[in-house]
N, C-alpha and C positions, 0 to 999 in steps of 0.2 A: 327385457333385453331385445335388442332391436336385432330381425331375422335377415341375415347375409341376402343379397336383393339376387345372386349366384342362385344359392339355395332355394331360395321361397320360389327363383322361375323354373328353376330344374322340378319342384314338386308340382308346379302346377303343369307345367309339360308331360308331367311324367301322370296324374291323373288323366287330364286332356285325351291324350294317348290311349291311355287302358278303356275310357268311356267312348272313345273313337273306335276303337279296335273291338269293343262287344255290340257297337251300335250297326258296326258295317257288317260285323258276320249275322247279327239277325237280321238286318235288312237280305243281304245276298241269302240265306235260307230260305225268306219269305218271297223275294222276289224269283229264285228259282224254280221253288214250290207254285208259285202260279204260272209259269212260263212251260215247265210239263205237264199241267192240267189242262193248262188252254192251247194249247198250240196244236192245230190243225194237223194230226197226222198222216191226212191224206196231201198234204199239201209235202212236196221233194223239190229241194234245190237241187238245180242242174250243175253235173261236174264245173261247167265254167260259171257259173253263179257265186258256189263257191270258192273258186280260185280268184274272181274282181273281188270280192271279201276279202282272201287271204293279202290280196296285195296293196288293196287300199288301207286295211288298216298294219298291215308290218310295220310302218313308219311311225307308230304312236304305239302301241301293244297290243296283245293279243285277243281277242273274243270270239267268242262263239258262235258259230253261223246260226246256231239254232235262233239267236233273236230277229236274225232279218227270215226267218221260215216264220216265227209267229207276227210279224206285222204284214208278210205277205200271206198268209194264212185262208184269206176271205176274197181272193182275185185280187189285191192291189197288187200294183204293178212292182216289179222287183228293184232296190237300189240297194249299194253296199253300205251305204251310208245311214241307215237307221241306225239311233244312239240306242243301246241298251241299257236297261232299267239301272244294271248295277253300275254303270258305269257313270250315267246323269246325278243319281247318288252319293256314290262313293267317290267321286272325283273331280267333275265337272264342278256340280252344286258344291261345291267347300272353295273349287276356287274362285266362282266367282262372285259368294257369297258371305258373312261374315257371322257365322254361326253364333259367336257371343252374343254380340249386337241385337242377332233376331231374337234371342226369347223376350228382353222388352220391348222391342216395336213392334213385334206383332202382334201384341196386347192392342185388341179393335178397342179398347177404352183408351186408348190417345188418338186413331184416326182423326179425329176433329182436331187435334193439334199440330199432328203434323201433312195432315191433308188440309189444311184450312183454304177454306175460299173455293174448294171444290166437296158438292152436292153428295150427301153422305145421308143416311135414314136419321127423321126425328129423334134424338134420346129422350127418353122419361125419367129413366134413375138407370147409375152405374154403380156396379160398386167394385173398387182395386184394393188387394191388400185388404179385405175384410172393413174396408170404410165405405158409406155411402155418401154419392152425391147426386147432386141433380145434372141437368144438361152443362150447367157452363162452371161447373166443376166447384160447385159450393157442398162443402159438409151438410148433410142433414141428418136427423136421427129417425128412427123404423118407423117413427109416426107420420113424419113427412112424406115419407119414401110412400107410404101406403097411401096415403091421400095423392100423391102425384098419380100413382099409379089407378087410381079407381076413376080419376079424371079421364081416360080413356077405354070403351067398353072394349076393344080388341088391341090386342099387343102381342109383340114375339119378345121373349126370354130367349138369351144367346150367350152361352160360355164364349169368353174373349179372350184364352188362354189355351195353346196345341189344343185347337178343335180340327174337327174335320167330319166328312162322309154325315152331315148335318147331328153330329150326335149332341146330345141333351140338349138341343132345339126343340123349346115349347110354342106352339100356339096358344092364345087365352082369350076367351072369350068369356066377359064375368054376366054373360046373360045366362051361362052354361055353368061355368069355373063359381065354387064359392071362394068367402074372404079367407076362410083357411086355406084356401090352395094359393093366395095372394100373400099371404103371410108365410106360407113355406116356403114359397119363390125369392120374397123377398130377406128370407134367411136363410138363404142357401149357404155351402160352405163354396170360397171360389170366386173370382174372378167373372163378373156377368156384366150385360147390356140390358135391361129391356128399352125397346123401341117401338113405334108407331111405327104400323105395317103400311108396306109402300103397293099404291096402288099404281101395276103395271101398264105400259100400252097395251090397248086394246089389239092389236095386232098380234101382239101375243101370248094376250088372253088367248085365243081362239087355240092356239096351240094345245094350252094345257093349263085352264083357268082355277087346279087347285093349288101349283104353284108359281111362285118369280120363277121365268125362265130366263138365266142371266147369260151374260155375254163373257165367256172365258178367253182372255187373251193376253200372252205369253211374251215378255218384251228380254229384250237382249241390251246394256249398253256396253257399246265395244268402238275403241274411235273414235271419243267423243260424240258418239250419236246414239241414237235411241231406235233399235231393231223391233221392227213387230214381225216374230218368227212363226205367231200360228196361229187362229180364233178358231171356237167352235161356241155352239148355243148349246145349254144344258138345257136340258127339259123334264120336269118328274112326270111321271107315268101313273096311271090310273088316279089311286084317291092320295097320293103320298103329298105332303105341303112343301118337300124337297126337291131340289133337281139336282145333287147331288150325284154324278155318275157312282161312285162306289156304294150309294145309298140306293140302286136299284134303276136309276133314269139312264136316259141315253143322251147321244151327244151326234151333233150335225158338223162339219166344215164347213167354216165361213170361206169365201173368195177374196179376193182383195177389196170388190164391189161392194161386199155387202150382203152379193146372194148364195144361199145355202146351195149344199152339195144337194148329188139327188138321193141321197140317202145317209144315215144314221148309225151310229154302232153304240154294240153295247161296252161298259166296259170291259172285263179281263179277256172276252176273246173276241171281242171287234167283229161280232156276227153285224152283215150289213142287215138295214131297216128300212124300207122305203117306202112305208108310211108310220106315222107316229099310232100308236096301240088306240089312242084314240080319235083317228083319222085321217089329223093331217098330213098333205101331201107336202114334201121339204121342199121338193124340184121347183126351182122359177123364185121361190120365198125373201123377198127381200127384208133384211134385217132393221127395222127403224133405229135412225141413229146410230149407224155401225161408224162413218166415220169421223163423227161427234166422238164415241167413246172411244176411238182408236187415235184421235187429237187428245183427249182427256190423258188417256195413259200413258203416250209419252211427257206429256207436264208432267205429270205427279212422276215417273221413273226415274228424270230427271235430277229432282231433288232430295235422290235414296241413294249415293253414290257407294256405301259400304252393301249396295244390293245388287249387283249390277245384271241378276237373273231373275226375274220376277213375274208371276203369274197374278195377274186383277180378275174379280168377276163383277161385273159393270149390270146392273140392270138399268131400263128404258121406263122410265114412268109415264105414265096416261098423258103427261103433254110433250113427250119426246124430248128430255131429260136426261142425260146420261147419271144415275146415280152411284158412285164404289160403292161396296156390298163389305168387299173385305180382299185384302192382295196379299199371299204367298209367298215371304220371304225366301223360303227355303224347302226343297225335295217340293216342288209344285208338281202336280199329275204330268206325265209324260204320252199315256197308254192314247189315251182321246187322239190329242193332238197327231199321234205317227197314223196311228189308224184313221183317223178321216183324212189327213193331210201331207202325210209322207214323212221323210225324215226331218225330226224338230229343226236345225240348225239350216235346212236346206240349202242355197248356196254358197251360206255361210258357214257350212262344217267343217273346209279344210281352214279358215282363219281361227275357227274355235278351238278346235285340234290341235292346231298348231302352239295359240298363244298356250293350252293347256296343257299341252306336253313340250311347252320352253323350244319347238322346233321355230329358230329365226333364218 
């Protein structure tokens, strides 16, 4: 019996709904939870601080001063318009975003399909749905897959399904790695990548030569155009293979130019850095190929119109290269970007605001 199209939409609403409505209270628990851990208690907004808060955001709804206290927390300078965590979450990122959409296209096992024609890491073997294939998306069976893969002595293993903060990222080196631990990779349970590990500019090797330090940058379409609202360079820290900021690294302000701020934060409380742990100095650093990959991102943003908020992390290869890594459909880092950079949306906040809270 065929199910009334009334009904079947009212129950998926009505799921939709209840897995919105547990996903936003743990995110706001979570996101609160670090915003009175980290937040500089020494740092006081001034009665009139407060009050350009109160009155710039009355027109959309209410927040909290305490988030413009933790983004100015570490001496950056004070503005009302820093977006806060729960709100880029719970409300921004849904509108201008399309949450269904993203659980399949964020699968880095179609980037080469729907990024085509732009410079994406070697694949060896993928596998979607518990099926193997090789690079240009032919069936193989675990025999193949193992032979593809021992044709190269180093490779990275990469879950291509809600990853993040670099989790269950393997390195493998089979001068080290035996064929059992090639065999367990390659039967893993899940959605994976391996690939041929991309060899960085040397420029920023020097940085931090145990991992890609990629190029984070945060694009807006709005108006028919393609906004780039913020970069920063991740960089991992001592021996880690990640530069993932929640995975322990830190994060720089790119300029419009290209050159890095003169200092560094960490994530949850945006303590400044002004030299990297292992020595380099950010101040003066020009970025190789910053506005290569800041051309690169708006092409490809372009051609995602059910994403119209989206975060890339672009590495630079040994011949100045801009290569995707992997882009953030949805809930992308916000913490980096306000702290090295200021408020995400910057002169763009009252149009973002606006079209978000339907204010014509």
């Amino acid at each position: 019996m065929a199910v009334n199209s009334k009904l079947r939409s009212f129950y998926h609403g009505l799921f939709d709904g209840l897995e919105n409505f547990s996903a936003n209270n743990i995110m706001k628990i979570q996101e609160w939870r670090y915003l009175l851990k980290y937040t500089n208690r020494k740092n006081k907004l001034t009665r009139e601080q407060k009050k350009q808060i109160r009155q710039y955001w009355k027109k959309y709804t209410h927040i909290s001063p305490l988030w413009a206290k933790y983004y100015t927390g570490n001496g950056n300078d004070f503005d009302p318009r820093y977006i806060p965590n729960t709100l880029i979450y719970g409300k921004i990122d849904k509108y201008f975003n399309n949450k269904q959409l993203a659980w399949g296209m964020c699968d880095k096992n179609y980037y080469s399909k729907l990024f085509a024609g732009f410079l994406q890491p070697e694949c060896i073997v993928r596998k979607i749905g518990d099926i193997l294939y090789d690079e240009n998306y032919r069936l193989i069976s675990e025999k193949q897959a193992l032979e593809l893969v021992k044709s190269e002595r180093k490779f990275i293993y990469k879950p291509t399904l809600e990853t993040g903060s670099g989790r269950g990222i393997e390195f493998v080196d089979q001068k080290i790695d035996s064929d059992d631990k090639l065999k367990q990779l390659i039967n893993s349970t899940g959605n994976y990548t391996i690939q041929k590990i991309i060899q960085q500019h040397e420029d920023l090797k020097k940085i931090h030569k145990e991992s890609v330090n990629t190029i984070r940058i945060t694009s807006l379409i709005i108006d028919s155009e393609v906004y780039i609202l913020s970069s920063v360079l991740r960089m991992g820290v001592d021996k880690s293979n990640v530069d993932n900021a929640t995975a322990g690294g830190i994060t720089c302000g790119i300029m419009p130019d290209g050159t890095l701020r003169d200092y560094a934060t960490s994530y949850y409380a945006g303590k400044k850095i002004y030299k990297h742990p292992q020595g380099f100095v950010f101040k003066g650093f020009k970025v190789p190929s910053y506005l290569r990959s800041v051309a690169m991102v708006k092409e490809m943003h372009s051609i995602i119109g059910h994403f119209k908020l989206a975060s890339w992390d672009i590495a630079v290869r040994e011949d100045g290269e801009p290569i995707l890594i992997e882009v953030n459909l949805r809930k992308g880092s916000i913490n980096f970007h306000q702290f090295n950079n200021g408020p995400l949306f910057g002169d763009l906040t009252d149009k973002v605001l606006d079209e978000v809270f339907a204010r014509k």
